[in-house]
VEXDREN-2710 file (C-alpha; in Angstrom, 1 decimal):
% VEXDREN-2710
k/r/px/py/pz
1/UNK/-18.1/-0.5/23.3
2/UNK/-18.9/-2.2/19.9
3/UNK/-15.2/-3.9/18.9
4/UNK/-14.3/-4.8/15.6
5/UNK/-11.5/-7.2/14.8
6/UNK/-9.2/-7.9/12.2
7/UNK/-10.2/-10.3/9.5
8/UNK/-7.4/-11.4/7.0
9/UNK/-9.5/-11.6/3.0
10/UNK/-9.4/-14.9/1.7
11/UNK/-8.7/-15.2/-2.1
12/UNK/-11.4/-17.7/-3.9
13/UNK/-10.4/-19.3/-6.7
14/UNK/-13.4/-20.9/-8.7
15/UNK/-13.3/-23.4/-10.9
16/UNK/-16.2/-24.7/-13.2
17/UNK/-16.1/-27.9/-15.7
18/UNK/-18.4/-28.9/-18.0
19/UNK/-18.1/-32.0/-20.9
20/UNK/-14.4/-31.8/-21.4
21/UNK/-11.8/-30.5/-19.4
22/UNK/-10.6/-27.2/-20.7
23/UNK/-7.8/-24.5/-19.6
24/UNK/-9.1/-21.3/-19.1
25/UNK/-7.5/-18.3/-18.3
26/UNK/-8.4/-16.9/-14.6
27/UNK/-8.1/-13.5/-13.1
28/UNK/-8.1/-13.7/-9.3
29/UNK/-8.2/-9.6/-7.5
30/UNK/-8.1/-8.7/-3.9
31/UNK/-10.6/-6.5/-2.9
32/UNK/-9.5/-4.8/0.3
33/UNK/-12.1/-2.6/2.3
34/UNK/-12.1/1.0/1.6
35/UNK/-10.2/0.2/-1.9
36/UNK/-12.3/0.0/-5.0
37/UNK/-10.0/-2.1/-7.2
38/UNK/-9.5/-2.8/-10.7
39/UNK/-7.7/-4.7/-13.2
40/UNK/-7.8/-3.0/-16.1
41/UNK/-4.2/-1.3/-16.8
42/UNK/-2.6/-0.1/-19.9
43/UNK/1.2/0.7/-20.8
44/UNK/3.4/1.3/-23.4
45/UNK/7.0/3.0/-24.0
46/UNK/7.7/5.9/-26.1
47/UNK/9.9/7.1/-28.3
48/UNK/12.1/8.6/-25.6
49/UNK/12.1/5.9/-23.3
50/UNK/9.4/7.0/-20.9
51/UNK/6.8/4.4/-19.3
52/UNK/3.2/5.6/-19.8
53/UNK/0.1/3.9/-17.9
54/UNK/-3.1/4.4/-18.4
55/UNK/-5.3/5.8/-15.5
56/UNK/-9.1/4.8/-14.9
57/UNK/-10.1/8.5/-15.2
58/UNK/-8.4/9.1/-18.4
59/UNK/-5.3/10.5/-17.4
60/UNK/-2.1/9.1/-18.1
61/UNK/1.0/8.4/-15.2
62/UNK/4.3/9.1/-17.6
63/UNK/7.4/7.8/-15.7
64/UNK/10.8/9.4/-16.9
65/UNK/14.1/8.6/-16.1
66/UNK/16.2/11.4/-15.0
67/UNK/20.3/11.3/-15.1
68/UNK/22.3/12.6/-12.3
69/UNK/19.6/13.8/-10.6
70/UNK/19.5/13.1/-6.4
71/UNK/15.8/11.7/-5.3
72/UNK/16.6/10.9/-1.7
73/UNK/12.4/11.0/0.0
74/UNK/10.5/9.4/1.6
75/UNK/10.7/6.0/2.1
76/UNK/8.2/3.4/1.1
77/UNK/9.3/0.2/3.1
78/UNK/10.3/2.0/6.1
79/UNK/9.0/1.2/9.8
80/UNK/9.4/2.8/12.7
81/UNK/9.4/1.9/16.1
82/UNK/6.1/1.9/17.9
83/UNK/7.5/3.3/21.2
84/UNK/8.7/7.1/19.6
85/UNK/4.7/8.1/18.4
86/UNK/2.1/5.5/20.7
87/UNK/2.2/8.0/23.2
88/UNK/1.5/11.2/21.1
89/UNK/-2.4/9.9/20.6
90/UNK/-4.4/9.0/23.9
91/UNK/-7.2/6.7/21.5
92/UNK/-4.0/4.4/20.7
93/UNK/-3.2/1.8/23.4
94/UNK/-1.1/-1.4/23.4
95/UNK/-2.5/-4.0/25.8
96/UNK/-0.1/-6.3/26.0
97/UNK/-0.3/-8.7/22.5
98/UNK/-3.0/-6.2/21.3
99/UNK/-3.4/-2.5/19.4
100/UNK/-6.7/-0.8/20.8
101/UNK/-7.8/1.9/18.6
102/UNK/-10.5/4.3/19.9
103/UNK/-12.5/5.8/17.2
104/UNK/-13.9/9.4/17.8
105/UNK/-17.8/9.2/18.7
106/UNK/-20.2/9.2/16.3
107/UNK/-22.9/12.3/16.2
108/UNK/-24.9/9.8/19.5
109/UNK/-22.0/9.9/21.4
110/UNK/-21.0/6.0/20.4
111/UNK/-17.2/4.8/20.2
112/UNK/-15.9/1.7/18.9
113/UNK/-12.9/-0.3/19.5
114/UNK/-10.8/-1.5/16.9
115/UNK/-8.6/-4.6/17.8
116/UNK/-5.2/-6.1/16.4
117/UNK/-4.0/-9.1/18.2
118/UNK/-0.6/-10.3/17.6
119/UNK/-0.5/-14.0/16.2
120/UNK/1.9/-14.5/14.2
121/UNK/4.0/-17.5/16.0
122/UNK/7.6/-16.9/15.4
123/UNK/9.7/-19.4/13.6
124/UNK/6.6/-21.6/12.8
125/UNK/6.7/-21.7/8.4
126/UNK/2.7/-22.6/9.2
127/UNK/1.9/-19.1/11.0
128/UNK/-1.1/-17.6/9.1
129/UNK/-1.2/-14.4/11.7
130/UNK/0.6/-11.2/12.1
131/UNK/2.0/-9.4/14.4
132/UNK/1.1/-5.0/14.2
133/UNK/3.2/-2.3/14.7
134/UNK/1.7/1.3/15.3
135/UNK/3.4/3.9/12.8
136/UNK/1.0/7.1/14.0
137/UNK/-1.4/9.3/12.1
138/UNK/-1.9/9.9/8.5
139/UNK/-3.2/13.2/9.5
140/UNK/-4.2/14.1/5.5
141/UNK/-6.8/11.0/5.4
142/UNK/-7.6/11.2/9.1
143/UNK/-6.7/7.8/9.6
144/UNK/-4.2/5.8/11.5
145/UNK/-0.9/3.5/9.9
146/UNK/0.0/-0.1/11.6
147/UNK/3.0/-2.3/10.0
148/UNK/1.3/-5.6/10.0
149/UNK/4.1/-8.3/9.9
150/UNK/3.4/-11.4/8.6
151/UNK/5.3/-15.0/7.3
152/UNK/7.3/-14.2/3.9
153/UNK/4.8/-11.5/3.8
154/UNK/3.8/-7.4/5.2
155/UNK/0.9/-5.0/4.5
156/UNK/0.2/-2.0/5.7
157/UNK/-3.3/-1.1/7.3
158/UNK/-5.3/2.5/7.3
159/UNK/-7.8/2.6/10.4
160/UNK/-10.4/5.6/9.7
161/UNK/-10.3/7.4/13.1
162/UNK/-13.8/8.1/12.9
163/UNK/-15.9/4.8/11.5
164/UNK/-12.6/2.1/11.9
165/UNK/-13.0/1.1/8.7
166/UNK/-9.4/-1.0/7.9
167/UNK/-7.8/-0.6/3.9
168/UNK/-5.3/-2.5/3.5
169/UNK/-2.0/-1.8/1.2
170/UNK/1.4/-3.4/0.0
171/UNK/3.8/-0.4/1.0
172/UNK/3.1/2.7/3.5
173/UNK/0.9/5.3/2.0
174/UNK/2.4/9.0/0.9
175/UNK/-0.6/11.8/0.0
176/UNK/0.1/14.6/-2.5
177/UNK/-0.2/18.0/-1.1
178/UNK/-3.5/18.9/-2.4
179/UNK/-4.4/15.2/-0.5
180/UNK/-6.5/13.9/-4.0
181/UNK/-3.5/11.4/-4.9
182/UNK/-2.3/8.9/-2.4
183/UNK/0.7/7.8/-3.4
184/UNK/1.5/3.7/-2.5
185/UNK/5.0/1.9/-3.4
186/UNK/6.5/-1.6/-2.6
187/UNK/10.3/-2.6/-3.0
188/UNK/11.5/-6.2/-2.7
189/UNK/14.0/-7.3/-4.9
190/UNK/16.2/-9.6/-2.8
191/UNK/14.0/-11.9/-1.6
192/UNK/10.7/-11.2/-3.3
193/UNK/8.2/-12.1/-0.6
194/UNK/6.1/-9.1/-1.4
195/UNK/5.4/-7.5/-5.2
196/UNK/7.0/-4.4/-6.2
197/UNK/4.8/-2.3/-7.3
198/UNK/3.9/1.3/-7.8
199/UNK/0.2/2.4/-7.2
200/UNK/-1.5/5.6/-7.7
201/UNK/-4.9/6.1/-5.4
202/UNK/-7.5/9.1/-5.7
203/UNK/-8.9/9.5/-2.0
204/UNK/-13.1/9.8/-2.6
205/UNK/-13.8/12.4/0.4
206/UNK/-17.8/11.7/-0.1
207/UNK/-17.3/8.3/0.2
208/UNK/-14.0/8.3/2.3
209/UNK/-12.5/5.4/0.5
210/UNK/-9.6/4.7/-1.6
211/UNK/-10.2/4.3/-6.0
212/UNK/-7.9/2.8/-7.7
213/UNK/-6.3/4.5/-10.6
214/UNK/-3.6/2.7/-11.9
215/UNK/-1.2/-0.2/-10.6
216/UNK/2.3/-0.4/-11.9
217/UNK/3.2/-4.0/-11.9
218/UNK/6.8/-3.5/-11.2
219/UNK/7.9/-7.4/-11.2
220/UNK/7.7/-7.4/-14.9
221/UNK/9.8/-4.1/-15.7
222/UNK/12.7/-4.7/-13.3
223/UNK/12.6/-2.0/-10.8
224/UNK/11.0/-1.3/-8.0
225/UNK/10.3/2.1/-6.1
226/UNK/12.3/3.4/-2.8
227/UNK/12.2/6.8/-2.2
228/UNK/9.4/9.6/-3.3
229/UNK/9.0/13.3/-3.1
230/UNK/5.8/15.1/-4.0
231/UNK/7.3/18.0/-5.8
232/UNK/3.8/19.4/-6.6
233/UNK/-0.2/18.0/-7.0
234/UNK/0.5/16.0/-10.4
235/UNK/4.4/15.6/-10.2
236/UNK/6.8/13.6/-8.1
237/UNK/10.4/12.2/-8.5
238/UNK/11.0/8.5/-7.0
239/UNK/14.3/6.6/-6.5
240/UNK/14.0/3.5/-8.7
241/UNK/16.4/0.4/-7.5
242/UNK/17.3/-2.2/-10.2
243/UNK/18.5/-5.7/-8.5
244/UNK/21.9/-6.0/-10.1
245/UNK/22.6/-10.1/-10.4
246/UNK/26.5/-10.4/-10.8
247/UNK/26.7/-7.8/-7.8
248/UNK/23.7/-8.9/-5.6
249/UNK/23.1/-5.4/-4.6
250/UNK/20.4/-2.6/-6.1
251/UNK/21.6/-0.1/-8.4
252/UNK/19.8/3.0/-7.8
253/UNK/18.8/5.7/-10.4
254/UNK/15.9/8.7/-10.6
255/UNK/12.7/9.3/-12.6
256/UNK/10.0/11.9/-12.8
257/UNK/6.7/11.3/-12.6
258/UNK/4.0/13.0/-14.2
259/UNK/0.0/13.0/-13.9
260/UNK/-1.8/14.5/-17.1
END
């Protein structure tokens, strides 16, 4: 079997001088595999207090907060334990330190193995590795969710199930019903290891990847999302938390989100 491993992306930062030293402004972006990614992003507040950001394709995500309204969902930063769903698929194994994923075959009858070794060395501040959690199927995308857990840092990992192609993401993955939108949100205030962030992916069946639409750089605005629920293909209602500094604690609240 052909095995493919796990390779952590390296961010380059290049710098170039010539005659006198000048600052420049640099933009440095992850490019994940499977995620076409980009930086261009848009947003203003209207009249009425809704958050608007502009959408690669021309659309627009309108956030607007709701009061009194409940928004208990899905949650974005939760994980699972391996144990209650490893079993359910027979192409998932643990092996001891590793996670052996066993794609489907391929038209010739070929199989790969994907590979996630454990690594990360507990209570060394110097540990580069991770250690992966299986969190089951993402049966809308066909692919498979592992909680990778790092130093002061997490992402989440897709696996296709049928090339084992890896995307990776800050937050675990939610798809709209009509599975176009896939849904991706981050939430931590407290200690601030990861960004918070809300993203909005369009899943490219033809080229079964991951595009970009837009990226809500939450850090900046304050809040952060914890909960969603897909109330239909372009609308969705998410429980915003606010990090409340005389308390310590996050005040929660609801918004409506809109696609159009």
């Amino acid at each position: 079997m052909n095995r493919i491993y796990l390779t952590i992306p390296v961010l380059t930062l290049l710098f170039a001088s010539c005659g006198e030293a000048e600052a420049e402004s640099s933009t440095v972006e992850q490019q994940d595999e499977g995620v076409e990614v980009t930086n261009n992003m848009e947003h203003y507040v209207r009249e009425d207090g809704a958050e608007v950001f502009a959408m690669t394709d021309g659309k627009e995500m309108i956030i607007q907060s709701i009061d009194g309204a409940t928004c208990d969902g899905q949650k974005f930063n939760e994980v699972i334990d391996e144990s209650s769903v490893i079993d359910v698929d027979t192409l998932v194994q643990r092996r001891g330190d590793s996670l052996v994923f066993t794609t489907y075959p391929t038209f010739d009858g070929i199989r790969k193995e994907v590979v996630l070794v454990n690594e990360l060395v507990e209570g060394d501040v110097h540990s580069e590795g991770f250690n992966f959690t299986y969190q089951g199927v993402l049966g809308q995308l066909e692919s498979w969710v592992v909680f990778a857990k790092g130093f002061e840092q997490d992402k989440t990992i897709l696996i296709d199930k049928y090339s084992g192609k890896q995307t990776e993401l800050v937050g675990m993955p939610i798809v709209s019903p009509d599975k176009r939108f896939v849904l991706v949100g981050n939430a931590d205030q407290e200690v601030g290891y990861t960004e918070n962030h809300l993203s909005l992916y369009k899943w490219d069946w033809d080229a079964n990847q991951m595009e970009l639409l837009v990226k809500a750089p939450l850090d900046q605005m304050g809040w952060a999302p914890y909960e969603v629920v897909w109330t239909d293909d372009y609308h969705f209602t998410i429980k915003q938390g606010r990090f409340n500094e005389e308390t310590y604690a996050i005040d929660y609240s609801c918004a409506e989100v809109t696609i159009e």
